[in-house]
C-alpha positions in Angstrom: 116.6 110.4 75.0 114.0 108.3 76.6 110.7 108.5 77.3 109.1 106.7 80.8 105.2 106.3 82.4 106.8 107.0 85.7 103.7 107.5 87.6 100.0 106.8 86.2 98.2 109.8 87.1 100.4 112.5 87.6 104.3 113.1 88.1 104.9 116.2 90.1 108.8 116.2 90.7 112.3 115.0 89.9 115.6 114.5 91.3 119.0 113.3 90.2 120.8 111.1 92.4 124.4 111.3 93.1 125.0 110.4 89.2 123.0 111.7 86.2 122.4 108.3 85.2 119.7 107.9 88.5 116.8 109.3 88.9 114.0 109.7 91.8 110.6 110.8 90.6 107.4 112.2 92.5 103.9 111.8 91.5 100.9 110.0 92.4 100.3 106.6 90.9 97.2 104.4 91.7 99.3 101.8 93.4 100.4 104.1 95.6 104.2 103.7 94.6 104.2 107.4 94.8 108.2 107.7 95.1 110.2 105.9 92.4 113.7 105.8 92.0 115.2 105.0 87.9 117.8 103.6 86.0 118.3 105.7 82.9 120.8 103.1 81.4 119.0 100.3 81.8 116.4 99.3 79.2 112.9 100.8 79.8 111.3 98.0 80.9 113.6 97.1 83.7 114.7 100.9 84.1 113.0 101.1 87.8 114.9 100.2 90.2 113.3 101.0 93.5 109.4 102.2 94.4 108.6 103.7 98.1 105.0 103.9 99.4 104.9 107.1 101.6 102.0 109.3 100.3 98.6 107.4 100.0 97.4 110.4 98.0 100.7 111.2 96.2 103.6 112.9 96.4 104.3 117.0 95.6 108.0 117.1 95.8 111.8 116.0 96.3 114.9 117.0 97.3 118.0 114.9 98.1 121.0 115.0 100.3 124.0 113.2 98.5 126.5 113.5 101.8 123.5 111.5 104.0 122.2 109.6 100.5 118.4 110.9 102.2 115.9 111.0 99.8 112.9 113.8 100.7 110.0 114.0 100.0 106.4 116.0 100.3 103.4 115.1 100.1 99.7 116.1 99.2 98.1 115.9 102.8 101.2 117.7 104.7 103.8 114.5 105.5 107.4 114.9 104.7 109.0 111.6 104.2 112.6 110.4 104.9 114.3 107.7 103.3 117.4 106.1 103.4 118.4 105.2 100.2 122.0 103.0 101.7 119.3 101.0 102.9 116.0 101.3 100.7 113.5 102.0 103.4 111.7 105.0 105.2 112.8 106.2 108.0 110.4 108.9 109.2 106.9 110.8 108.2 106.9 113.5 109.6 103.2 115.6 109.8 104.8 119.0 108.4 101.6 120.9 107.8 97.7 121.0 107.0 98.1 121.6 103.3 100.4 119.8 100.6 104.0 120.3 100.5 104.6 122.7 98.6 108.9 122.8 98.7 111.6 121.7 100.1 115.0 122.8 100.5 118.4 121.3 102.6 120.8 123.2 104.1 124.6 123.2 102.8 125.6 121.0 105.9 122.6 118.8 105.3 122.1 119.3 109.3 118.7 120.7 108.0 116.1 120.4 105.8 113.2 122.9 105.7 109.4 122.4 104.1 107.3 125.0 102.4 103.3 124.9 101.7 100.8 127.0 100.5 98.9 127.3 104.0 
């Protein structure tokens, strides 16, 4: 087992992606690499393999769709972010609501994705 500092200040969520050996972490960090994506067989210290800016006051939660390799995520003001992870970039922000993200789920056919909050 192995223990990271994914995020500086808080980490709120987690993901596996596609194997167990990847991981995609929430959180908020002061850098604002808020969305991070790890290597768990890689040494600790080179163990991150991708960070995303998409929530300037952190992120609340993830979900991923492994047919679409879409990485999504919520945030504390209301966004929902999209990214591509075949091509390591955002591809929307979406204003979902008022208050933070709360959940997220995808549907079966990943047609759909739908976004919960506490408003």
């Amino acid at each position: 087992f192995q223990t990271w500092q994914c995020h500086n200040k808080t980490a709120n969520d987690f993901v596996f992606i596609s194997s167990s050996s990847l991981i995609a972490t929430a959180g908020f960090s002061s850098d604002n690499r808020n969305i991070c994506l790890w290597d768990t067989l890689v040494s600790p210290t080179n163990s991150l393999v991708q960070a995303f800016i998409c929530h300037d006051s952190g992120a609340t939660v993830l979900a991923y769709a492994p047919k679409h390799q879409l990485l999504i995520s919520g945030g504390r003001k209301g966004f929902t972010c999209v990214i591509d992870l075949r091509l390591k970039q955002q591809q929307q922000l979406l204003q979902s609501h008022d208050s933070p993200v709360k959940a997220i789920a995808v549907d079966p056919t990943e047609e759909y994705f739908v976004t919960g909050s506490a408003e």
